[in-house]
C-alpha positions in Angstrom: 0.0 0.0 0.0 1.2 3.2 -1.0 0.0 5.5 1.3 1.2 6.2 4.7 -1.2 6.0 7.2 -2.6 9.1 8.9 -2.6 6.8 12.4 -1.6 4.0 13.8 -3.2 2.4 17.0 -5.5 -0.6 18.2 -9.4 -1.3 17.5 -11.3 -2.3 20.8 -14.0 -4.2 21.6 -14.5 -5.2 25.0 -12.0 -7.4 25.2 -10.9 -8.3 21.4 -8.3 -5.9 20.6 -6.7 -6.1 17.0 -3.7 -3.5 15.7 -4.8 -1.2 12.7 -4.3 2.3 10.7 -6.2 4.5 9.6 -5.6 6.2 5.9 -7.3 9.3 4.5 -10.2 7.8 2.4 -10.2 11.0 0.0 -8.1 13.4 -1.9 -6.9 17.0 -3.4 -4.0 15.8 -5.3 -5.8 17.1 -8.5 -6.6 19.9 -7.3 -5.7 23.5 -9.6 -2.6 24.4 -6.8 -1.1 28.2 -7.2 2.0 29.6 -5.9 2.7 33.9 -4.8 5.0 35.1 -7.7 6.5 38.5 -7.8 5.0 39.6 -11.0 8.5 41.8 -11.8 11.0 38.5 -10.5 8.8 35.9 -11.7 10.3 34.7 -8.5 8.2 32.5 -6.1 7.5 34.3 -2.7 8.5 33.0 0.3 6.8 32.8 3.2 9.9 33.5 6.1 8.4 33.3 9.9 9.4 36.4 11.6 9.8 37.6 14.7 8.7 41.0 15.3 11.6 42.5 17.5 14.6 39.6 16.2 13.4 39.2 12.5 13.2 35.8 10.9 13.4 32.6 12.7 14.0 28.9 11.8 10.2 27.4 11.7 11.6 24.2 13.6 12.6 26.5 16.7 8.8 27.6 17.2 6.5 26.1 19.8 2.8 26.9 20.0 1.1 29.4 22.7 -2.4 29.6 24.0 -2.8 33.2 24.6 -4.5 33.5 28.3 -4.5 37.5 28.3 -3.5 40.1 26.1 0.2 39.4 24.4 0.9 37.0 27.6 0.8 32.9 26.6 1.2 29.8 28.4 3.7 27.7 25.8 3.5 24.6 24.6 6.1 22.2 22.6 6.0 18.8 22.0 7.0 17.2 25.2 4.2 18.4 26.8 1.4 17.5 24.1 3.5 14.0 24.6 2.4 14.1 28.5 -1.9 14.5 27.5 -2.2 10.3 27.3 -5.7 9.8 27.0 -6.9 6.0 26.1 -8.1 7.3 22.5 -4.5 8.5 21.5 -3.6 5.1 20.8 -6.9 2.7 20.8 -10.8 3.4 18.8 -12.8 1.9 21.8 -16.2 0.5 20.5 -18.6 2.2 23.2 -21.7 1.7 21.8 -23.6 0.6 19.0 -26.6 2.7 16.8 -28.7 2.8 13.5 -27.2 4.7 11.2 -30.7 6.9 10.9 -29.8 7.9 14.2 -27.2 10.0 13.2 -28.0 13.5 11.5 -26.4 14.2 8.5 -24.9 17.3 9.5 -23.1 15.5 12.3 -20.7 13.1 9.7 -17.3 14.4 9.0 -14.1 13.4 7.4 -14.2 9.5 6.1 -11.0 7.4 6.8 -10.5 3.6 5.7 -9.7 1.1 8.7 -7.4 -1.1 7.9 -5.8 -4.4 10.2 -2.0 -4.4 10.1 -0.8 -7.7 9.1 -0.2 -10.5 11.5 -2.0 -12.6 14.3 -4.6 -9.5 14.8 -6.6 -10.2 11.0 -8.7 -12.8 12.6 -9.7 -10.5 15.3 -10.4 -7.3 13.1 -12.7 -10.0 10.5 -14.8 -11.0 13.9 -15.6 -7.5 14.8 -16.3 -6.6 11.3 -18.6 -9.7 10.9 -20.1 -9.2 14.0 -21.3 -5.3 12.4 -22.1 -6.4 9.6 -24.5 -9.2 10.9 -26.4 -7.0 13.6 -26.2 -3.9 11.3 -25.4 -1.5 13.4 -22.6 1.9 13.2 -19.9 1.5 15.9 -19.4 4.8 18.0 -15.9 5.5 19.5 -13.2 8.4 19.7 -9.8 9.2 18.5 -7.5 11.8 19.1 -6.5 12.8 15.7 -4.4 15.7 14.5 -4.6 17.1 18.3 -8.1 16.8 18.9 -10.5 14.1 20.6 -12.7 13.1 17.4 -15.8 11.0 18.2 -15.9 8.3 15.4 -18.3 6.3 13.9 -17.3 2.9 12.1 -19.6 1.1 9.6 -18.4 -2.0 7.6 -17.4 -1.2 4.0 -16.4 -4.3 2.0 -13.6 -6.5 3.6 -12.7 -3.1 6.0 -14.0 -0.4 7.9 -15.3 3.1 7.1 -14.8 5.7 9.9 -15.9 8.9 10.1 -15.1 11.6 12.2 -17.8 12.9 13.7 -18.5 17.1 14.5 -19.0 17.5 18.1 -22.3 19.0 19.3 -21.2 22.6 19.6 -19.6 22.4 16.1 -23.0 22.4 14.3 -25.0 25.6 14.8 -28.8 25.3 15.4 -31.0 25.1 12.7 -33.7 27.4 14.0 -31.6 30.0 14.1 -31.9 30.4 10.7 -34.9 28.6 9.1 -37.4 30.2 11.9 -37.4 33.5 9.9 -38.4 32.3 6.7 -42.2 33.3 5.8 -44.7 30.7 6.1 -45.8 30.1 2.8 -48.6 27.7 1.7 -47.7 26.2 -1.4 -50.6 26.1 -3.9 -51.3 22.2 -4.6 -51.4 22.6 -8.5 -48.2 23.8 -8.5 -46.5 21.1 -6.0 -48.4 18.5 -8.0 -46.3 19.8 -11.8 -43.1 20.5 -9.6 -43.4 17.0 -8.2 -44.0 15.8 -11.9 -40.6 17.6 -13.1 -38.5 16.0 -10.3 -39.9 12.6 -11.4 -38.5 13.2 -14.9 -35.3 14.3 -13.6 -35.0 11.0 -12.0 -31.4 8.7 -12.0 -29.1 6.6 -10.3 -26.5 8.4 -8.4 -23.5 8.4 -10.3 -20.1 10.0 -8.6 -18.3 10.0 -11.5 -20.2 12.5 -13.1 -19.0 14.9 -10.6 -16.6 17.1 -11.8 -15.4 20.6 -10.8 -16.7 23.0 -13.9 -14.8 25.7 -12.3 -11.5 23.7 -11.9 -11.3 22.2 -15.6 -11.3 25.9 -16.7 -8.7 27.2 -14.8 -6.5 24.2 -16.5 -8.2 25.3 -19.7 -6.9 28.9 -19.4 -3.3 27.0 -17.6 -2.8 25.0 -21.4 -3.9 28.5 -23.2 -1.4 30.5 -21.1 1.3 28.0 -21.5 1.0 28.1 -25.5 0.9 32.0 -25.3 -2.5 33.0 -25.3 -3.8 35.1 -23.1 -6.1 33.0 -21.1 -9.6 33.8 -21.8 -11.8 31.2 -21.3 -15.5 31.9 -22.0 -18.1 30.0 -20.1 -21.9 30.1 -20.5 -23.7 31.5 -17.6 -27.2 30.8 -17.1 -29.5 34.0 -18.0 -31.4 35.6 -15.5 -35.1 34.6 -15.2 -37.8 36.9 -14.3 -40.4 34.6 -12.8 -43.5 36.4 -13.3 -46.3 33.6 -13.5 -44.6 31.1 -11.1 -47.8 28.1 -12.9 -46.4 29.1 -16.5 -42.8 28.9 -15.8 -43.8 25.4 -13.9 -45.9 24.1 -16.7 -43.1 25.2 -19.7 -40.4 23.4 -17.3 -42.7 20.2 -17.8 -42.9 20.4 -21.4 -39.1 20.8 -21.5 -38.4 17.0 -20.1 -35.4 17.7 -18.0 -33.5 14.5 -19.0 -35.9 12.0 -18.4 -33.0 9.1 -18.9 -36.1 6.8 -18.8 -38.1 7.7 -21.8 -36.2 7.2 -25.8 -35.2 10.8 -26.5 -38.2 12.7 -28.9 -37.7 13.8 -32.3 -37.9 17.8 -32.6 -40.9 18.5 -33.9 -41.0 20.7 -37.1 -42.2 24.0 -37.6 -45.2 23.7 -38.6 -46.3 21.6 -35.5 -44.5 24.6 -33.5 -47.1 26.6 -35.1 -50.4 24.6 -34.1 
């Protein structure tokens, strides 16, 4: 496996423990990256940590400070992170088990793939993954990952695991907050009857691979045109602006227009004269 794993620890349950890493299930190698350049160098810029009074420093002589009044800090380095040992630095304990319903969507994080390290513990990471997969349940547990206690939870994803981090409670902002001031508004039936209609003819199977970043594959567009010389200009359609002014008409034309029903064979335009009647 060519990745390095983003941690390194034990899986427990009760009293089955099995050695396993963790490795970051997604990516942003492809990501469109840019650098600072001094426009009249051409020359990359450099980001040089710099102390205010001494001027720059070397990066590896820094610790961190958590700043308890103004300009005073209590400091940190790495010894003393090293001293916080909480059982979840090294081990995912299974607390509990719960549907996967149970857990709101806005709660699910970051995905990571669970993986057992080779050796005697494979038989013990296949019985608590068999075990999961025949109650069908999500396994709950935390993790301190990149300096902070995650809570986790595991689900069984072909011969591994799927965890995902999970935001804590005061990470996810309340809902009313927001959606309490919009007007109450009863819909007229008609018209949730035909919008209804038009999301049944925009039906399909999710597909991931049709997701692709519009905004991204023009920036490497303009890159290729700017390499060969040209001066970059990449022109892409933008939708026109629509003045809704009968909310039923624009409903009932967006029904005659299909939508890409996938479903139904694809119509032959109809000619003019048709138009016309």
């Amino acid at each position: 496996m060519a990745a390095r794993p983003t941690w390194q620890g034990h899986l427990k349950l009760s009293l089955v423990t099995c050695p396993v890493a963790l490795y970051t299930a997604t990516t942003s190698n492809n990501d469109v990256r840019f650098h600072l350049i001094n426009p009249d160098t051409n020359n990359r810029i450099r980001m040089v940590p710099t102390d205010p009074d001494t001027g720059p420093v070397e990066r590896s002589d820094l610790v961190r400070g958590y700043e308890v009044s103004k300009d005073e800090y209590v400091l940190f380095d790495d010894a003393d992170f090293d001293q916080v040992k909480l059982e979840s630095t090294k081990t995912i304990s299974i607390d509990r088990f719960v549907d996967e319903a149970d857990i709101d969507r806005l709660f699910w994080d970051d995905p990571f793939f669970v993986v057992p390290e080779k050796g005697a513990g494979v038989e013990a990471f296949a019985v608590i993954r068999d075990a999961m997969k025949k109650q069908g349940k999500v396994a709950l547990g935390q993790l301190v990952l990149r300096g902070k206690e995650r809570q986790l939870a595991l689900e069984v994803r072909d011969k591994g695991l799927i965890a995902y981090t999970l935001r804590a409670h005061d990470e996810v902002r309340d809902a009313a907050d927001y959606f309490d001031d919009i007007p109450t508004v009863k819909a007229d039936a008609d018209m949730v009857e035909i919008a209804a209609r038009i999301i049944s003819q925009k039906e399909g199977d999710f597909d991931a691979s049709q997701f692709k970043d519009r905004y991204d594959e023009a920036l490497r567009e303009m890159i290729k045109s700017k390499t060969k010389g040209g001066k970059g200009l990449i022109d892409i359609a933008e939708p026109d602006d629509t003045n809704v002014i009968d909310l039923m008409a624009a409903l009932k034309n967006s029904l005659k227009g299909g939508g890409g029903d996938k479903k139904a064979p694809a119509k032959k335009p109809a000619t003019k004269k048709k138009s016309a009647a």
